[in-house]
DRENLO-795112 format. One line per field, with one value per residue: y, x, z of N, C-alpha, C, O in turn; residue in one letter. Coordinates in nm, 2 decimals. Layout:
# residues N
n_y: (Y, ...);
n_x: (X, ...);
n_z: (Z, ...);
ca_y: (Y, ...);
ca_x: (X, ...);
ca_z: (Z, ...);
c_y: (Y, ...);
c_x: (X, ...);
c_z: (Z, ...);
o_y: (Y, ...);
o_x: (X, ...);
o_z: (Z, ...);
resn: (A, ...);
This chain:
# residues 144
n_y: (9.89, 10.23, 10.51, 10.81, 10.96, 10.85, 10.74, 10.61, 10.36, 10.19, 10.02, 9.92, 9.93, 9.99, 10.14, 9.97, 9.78, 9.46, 9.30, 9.36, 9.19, 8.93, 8.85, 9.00, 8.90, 8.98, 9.15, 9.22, 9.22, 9.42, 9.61, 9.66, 9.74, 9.88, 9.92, 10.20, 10.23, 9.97, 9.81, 9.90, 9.83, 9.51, 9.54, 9.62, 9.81, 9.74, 9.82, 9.95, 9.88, 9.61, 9.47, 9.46, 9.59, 9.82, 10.10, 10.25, 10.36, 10.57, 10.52, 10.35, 9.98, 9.84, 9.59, 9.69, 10.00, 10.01, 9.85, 9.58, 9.77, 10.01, 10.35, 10.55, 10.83, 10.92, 11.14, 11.22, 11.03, 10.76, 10.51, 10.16, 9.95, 9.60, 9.26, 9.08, 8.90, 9.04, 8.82, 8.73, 8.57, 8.31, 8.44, 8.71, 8.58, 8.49, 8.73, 8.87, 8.69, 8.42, 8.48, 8.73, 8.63, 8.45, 8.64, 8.80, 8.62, 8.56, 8.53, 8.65, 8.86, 8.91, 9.09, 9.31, 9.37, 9.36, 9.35, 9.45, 9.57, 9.49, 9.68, 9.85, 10.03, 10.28, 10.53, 10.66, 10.87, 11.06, 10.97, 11.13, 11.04, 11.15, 11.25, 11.33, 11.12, 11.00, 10.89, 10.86, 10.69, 10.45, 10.25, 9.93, 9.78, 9.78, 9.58, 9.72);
n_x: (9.86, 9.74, 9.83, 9.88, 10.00, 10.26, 10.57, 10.56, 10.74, 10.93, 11.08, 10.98, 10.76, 10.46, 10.64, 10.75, 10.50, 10.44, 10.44, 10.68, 10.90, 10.78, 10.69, 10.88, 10.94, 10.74, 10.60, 10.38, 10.19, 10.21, 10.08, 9.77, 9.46, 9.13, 8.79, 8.68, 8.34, 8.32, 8.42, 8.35, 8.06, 8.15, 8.25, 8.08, 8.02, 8.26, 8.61, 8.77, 9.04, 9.06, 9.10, 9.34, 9.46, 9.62, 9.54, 9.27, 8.97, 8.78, 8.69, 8.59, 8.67, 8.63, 8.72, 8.62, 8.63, 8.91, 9.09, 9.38, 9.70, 9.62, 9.67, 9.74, 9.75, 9.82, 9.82, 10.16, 10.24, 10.30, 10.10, 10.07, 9.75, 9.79, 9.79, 9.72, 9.56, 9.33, 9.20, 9.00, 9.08, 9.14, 9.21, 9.02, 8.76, 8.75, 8.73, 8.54, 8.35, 8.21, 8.03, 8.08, 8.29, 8.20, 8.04, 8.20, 8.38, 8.17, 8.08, 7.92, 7.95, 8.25, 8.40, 8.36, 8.53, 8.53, 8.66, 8.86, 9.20, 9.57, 9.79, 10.07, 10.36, 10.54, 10.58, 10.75, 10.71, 10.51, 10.23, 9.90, 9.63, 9.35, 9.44, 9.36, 9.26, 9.38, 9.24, 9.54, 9.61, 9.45, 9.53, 9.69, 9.99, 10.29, 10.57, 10.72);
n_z: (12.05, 11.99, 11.77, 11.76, 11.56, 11.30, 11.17, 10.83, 10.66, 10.42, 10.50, 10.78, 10.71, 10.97, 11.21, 11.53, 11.47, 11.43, 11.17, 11.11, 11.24, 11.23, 10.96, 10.75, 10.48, 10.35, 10.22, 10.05, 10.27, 10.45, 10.59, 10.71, 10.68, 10.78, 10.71, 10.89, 10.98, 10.92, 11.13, 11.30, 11.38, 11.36, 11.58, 11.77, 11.99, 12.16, 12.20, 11.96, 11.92, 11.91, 11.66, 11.56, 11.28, 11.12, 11.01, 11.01, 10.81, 10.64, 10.38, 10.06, 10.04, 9.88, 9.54, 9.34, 9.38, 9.46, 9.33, 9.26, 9.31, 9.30, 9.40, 9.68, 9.89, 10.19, 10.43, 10.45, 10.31, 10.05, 9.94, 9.83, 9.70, 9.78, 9.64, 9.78, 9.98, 10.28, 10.47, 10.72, 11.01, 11.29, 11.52, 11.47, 11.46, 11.72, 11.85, 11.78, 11.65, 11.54, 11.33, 11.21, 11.07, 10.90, 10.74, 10.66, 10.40, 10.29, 9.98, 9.85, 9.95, 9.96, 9.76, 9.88, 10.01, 10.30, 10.57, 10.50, 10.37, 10.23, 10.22, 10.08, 10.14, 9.96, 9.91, 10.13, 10.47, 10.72, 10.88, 11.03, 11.25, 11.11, 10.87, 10.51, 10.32, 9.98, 9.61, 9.45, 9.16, 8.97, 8.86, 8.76, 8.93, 8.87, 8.99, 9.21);
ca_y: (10.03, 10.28, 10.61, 10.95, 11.00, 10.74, 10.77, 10.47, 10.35, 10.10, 9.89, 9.89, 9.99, 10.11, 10.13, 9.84, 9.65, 9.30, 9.26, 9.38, 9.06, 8.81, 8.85, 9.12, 8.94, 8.91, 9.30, 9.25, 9.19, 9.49, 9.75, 9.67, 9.88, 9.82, 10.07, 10.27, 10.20, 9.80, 9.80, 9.98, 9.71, 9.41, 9.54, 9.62, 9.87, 9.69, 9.96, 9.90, 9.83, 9.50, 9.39, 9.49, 9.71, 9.95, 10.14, 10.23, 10.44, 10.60, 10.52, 10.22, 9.95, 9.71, 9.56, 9.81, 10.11, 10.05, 9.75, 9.64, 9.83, 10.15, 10.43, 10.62, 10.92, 10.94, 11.24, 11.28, 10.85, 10.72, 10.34, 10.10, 9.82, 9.45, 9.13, 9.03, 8.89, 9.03, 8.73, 8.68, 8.44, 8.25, 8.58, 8.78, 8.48, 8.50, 8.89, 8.92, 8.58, 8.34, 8.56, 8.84, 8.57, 8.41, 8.77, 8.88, 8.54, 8.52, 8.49, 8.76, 9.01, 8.93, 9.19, 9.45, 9.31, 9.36, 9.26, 9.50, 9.51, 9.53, 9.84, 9.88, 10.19, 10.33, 10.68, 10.69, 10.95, 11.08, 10.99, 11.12, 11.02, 11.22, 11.30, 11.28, 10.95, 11.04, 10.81, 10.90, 10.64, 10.29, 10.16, 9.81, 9.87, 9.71, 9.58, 9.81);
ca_x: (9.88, 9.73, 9.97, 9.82, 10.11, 10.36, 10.59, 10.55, 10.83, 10.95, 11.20, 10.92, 10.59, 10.44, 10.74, 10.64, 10.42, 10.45, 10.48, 10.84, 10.91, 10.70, 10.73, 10.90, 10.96, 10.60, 10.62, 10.24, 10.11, 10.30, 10.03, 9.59, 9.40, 8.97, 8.70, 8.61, 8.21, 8.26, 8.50, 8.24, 7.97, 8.15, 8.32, 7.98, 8.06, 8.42, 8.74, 8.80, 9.19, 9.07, 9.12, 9.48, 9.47, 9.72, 9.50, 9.07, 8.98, 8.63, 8.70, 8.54, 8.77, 8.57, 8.76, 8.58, 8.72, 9.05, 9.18, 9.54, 9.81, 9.60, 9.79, 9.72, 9.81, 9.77, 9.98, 10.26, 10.30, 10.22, 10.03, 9.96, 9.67, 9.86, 9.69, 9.74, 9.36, 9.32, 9.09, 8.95, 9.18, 9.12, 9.22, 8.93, 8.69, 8.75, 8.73, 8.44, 8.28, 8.22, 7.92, 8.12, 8.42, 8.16, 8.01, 8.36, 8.42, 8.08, 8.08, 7.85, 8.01, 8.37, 8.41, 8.32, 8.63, 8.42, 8.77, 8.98, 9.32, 9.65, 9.90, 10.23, 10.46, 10.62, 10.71, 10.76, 10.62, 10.43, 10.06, 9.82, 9.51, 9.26, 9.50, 9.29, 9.33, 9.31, 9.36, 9.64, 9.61, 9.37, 9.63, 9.74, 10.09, 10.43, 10.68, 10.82);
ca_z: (12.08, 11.91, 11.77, 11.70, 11.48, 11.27, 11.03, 10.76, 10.60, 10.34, 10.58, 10.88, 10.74, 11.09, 11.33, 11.63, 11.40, 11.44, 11.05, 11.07, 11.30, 11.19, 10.81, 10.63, 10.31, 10.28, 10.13, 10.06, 10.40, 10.59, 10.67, 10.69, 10.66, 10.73, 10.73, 11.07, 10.99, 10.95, 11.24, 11.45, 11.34, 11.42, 11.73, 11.91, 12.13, 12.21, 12.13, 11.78, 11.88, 11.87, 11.51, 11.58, 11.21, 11.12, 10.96, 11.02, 10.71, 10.57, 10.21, 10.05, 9.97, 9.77, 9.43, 9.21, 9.42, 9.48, 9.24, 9.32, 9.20, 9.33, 9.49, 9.80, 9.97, 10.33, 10.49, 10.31, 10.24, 9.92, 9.95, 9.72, 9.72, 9.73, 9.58, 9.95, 10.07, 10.41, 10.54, 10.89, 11.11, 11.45, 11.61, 11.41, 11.48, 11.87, 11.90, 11.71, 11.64, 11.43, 11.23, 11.18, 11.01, 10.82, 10.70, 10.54, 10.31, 10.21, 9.84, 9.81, 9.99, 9.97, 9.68, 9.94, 10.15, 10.50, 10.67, 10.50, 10.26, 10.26, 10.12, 10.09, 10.14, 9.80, 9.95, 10.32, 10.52, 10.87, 10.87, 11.11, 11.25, 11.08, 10.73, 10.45, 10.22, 9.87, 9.53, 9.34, 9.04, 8.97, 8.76, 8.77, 8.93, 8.82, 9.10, 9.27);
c_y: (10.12, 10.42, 10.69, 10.98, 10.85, 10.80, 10.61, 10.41, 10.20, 9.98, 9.86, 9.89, 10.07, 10.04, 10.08, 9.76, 9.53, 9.23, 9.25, 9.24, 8.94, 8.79, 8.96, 9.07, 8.92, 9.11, 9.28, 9.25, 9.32, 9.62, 9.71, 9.75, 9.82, 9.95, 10.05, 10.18, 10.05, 9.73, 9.79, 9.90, 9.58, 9.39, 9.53, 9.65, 9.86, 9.83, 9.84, 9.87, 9.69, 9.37, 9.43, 9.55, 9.79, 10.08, 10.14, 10.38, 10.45, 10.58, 10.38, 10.13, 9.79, 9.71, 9.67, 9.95, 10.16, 9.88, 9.73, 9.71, 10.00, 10.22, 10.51, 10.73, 10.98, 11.01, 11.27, 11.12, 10.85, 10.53, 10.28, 9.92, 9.71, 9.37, 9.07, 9.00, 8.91, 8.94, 8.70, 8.53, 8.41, 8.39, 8.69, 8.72, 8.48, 8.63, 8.91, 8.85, 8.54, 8.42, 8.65, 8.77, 8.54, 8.54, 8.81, 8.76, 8.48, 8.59, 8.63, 8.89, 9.07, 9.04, 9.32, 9.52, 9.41, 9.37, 9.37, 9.49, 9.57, 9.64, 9.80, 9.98, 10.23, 10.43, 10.70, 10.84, 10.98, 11.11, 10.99, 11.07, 11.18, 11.32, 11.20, 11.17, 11.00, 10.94, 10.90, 10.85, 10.50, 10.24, 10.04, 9.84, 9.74, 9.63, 9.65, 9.76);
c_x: (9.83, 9.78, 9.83, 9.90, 10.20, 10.41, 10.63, 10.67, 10.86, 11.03, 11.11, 10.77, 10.53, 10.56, 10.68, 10.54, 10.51, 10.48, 10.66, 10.94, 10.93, 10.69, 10.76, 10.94, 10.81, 10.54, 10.45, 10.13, 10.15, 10.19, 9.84, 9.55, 9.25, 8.92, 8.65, 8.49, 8.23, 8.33, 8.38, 8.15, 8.00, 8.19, 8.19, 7.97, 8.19, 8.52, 8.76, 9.00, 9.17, 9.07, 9.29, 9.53, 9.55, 9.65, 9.31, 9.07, 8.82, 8.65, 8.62, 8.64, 8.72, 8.65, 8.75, 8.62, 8.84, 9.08, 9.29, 9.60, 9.70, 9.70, 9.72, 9.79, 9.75, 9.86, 10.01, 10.36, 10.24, 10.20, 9.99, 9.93, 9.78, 9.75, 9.68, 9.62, 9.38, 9.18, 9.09, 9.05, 9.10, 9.13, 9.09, 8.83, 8.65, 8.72, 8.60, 8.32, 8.30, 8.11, 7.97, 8.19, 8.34, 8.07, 8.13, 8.40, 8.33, 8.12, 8.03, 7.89, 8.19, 8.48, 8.44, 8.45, 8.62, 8.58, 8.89, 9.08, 9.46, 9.76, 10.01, 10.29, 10.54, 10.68, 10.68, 10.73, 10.54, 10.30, 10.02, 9.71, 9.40, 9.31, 9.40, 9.31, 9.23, 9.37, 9.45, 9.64, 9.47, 9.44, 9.69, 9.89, 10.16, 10.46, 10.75, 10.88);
c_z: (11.97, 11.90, 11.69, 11.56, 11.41, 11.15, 10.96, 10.64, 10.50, 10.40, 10.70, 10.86, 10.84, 11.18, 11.46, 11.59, 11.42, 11.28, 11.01, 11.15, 11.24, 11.05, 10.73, 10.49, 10.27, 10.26, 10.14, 10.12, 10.50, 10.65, 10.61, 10.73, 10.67, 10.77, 10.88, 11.07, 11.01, 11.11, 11.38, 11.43, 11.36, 11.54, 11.86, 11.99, 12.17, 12.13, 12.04, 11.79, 11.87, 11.74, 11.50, 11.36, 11.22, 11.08, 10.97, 10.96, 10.72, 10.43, 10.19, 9.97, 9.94, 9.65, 9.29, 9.23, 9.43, 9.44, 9.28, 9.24, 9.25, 9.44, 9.55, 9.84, 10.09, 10.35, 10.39, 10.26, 10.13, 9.97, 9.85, 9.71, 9.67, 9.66, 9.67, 9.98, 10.24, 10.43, 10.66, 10.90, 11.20, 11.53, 11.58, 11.45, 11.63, 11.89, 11.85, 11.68, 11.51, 11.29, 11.18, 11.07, 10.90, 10.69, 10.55, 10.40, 10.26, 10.06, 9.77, 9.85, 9.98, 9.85, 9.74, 10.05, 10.28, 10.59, 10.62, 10.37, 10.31, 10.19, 10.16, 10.05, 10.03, 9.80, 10.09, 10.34, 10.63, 10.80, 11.03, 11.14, 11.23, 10.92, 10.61, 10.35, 10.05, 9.79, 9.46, 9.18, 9.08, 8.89, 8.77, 8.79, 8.86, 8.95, 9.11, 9.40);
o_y: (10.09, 10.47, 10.65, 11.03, 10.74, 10.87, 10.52, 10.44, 10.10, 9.87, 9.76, 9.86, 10.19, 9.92, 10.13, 9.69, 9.52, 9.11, 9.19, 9.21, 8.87, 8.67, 9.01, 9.14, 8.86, 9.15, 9.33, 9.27, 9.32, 9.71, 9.72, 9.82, 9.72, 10.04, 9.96, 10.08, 10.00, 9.63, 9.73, 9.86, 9.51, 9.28, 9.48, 9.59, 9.95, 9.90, 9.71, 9.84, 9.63, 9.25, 9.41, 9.52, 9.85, 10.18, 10.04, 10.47, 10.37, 10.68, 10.31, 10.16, 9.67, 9.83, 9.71, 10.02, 10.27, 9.79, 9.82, 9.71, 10.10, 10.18, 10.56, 10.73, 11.06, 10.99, 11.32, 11.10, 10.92, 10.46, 10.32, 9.82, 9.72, 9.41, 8.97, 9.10, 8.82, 8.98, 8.65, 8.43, 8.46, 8.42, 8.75, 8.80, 8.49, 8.63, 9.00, 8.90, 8.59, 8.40, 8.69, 8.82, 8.57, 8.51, 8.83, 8.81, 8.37, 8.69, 8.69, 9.00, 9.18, 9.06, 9.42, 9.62, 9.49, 9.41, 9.38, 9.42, 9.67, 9.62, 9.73, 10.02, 10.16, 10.46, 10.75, 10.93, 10.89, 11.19, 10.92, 11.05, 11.27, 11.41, 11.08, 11.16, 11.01, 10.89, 11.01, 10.92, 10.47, 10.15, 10.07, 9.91, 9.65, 9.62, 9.67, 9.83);
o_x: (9.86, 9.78, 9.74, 9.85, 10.18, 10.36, 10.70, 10.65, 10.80, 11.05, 11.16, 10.68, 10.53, 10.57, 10.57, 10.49, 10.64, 10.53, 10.73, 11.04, 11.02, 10.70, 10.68, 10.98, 10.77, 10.43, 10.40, 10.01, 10.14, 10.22, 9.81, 9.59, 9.22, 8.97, 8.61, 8.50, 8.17, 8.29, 8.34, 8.15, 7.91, 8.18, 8.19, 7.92, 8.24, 8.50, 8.75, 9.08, 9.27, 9.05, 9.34, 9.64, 9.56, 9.70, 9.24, 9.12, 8.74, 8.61, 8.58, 8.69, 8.75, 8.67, 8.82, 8.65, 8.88, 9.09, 9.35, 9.58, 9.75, 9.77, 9.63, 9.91, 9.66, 9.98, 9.96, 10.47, 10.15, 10.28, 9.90, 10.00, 9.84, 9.63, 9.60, 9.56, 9.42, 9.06, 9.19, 9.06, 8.99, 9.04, 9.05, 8.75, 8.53, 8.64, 8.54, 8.21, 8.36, 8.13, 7.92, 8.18, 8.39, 8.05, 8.12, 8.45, 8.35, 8.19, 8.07, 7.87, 8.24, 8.60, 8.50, 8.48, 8.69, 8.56, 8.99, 9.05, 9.47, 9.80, 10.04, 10.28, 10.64, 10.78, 10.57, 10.72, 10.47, 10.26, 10.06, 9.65, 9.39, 9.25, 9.38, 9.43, 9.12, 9.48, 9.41, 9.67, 9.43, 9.38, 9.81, 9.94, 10.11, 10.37, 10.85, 10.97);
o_z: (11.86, 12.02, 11.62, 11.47, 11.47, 11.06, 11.01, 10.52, 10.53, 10.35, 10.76, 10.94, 10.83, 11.21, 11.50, 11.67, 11.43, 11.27, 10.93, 11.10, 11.21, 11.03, 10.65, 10.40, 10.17, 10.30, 10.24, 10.08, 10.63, 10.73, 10.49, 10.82, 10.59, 10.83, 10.95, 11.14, 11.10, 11.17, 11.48, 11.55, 11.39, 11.61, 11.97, 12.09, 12.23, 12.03, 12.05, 11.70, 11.83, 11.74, 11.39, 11.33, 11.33, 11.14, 10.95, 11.02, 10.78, 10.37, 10.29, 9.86, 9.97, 9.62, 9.21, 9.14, 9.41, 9.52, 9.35, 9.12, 9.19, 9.53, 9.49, 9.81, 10.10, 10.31, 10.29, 10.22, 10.10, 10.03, 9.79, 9.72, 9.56, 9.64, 9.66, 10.02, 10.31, 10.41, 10.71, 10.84, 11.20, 11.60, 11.68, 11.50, 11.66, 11.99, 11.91, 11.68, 11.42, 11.17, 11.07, 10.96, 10.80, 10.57, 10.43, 10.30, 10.21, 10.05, 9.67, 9.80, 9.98, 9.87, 9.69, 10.12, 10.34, 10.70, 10.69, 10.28, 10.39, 10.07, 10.26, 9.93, 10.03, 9.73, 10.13, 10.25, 10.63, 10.72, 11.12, 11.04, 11.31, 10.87, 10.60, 10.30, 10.02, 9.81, 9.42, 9.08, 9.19, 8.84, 8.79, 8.70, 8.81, 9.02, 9.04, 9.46);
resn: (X, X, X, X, X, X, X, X, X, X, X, X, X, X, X, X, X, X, X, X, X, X, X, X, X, X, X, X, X, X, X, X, X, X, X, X, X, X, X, X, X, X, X, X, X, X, X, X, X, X, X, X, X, X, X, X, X, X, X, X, X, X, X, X, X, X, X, X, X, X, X, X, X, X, X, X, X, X, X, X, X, X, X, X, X, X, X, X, X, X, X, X, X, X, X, X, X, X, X, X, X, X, X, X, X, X, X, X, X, X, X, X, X, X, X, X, X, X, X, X, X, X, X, X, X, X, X, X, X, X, X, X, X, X, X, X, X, X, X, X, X, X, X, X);
């Protein structure tokens, strides 16, 4: 399903994600995020709901950009980068192929992370589609 609107919270991430189910102590997996452009290149014309993403951003979120422990401001949430490796599954593999899967954990590119990363919520808040995403810090965070 994709929402015009959500509000992102620390006990749900996106309200009706499947993360809140399926693993909420896994805090560092609860909200992906991949860029529009690479989305739109491996989908191939297909609606882009099919990487099932919480998140399709224009930012670049290669290692050197957004480090973990970086902080976000989408809306009026605060996010910040996990150590979480969003990597291509069997589900990414089928939707997209096997060229696209082997693309994202090439060696050479996986810096660029093609596939995506994962955030986590630190001040809850309603994000829209089309609120601008700005950093706030590149700081190596703590645990929070």
């Amino acid at each position: 399903e994709s929402l015009d609107r959500a509000v992102l919270t620390r006990e749900e991430g996106i309200p009706g994600d499947s993360w809140r189910h399926d693993a909420p102590e896994k805090v560092d997996a609860q909200i992906t995020v991949m860029r529009a452009d690479v989305a739109r290149m491996f989908a191939n014309g297909q609606d882009l709901d099919l990487f099932g993403d919480n998140l399709l951003v224009d930012l670049d979120l290669s290692r050197a950009n957004l480090p973990t422990g970086t902080r976000l401001r989408v809306g009026e949430c605060t996010l910040e980068v996990t150590p979480e490796p969003h990597n291509g599954c069997l589900k990414f593999k089928q939707r997209v192929g096997g060229d696209a899967l082997r693309m994202t954990a090439d060696p050479h590119f996986r810096d660029l992370r093609l596939r995506g990363i994962y955030v986590k919520v630190i001040e809850p808040g309603p994000v829209c589609v089309g609120d601008e995403i700005r950093v706030l810090s590149r700081e190596e965070a703590c645990d929070s």
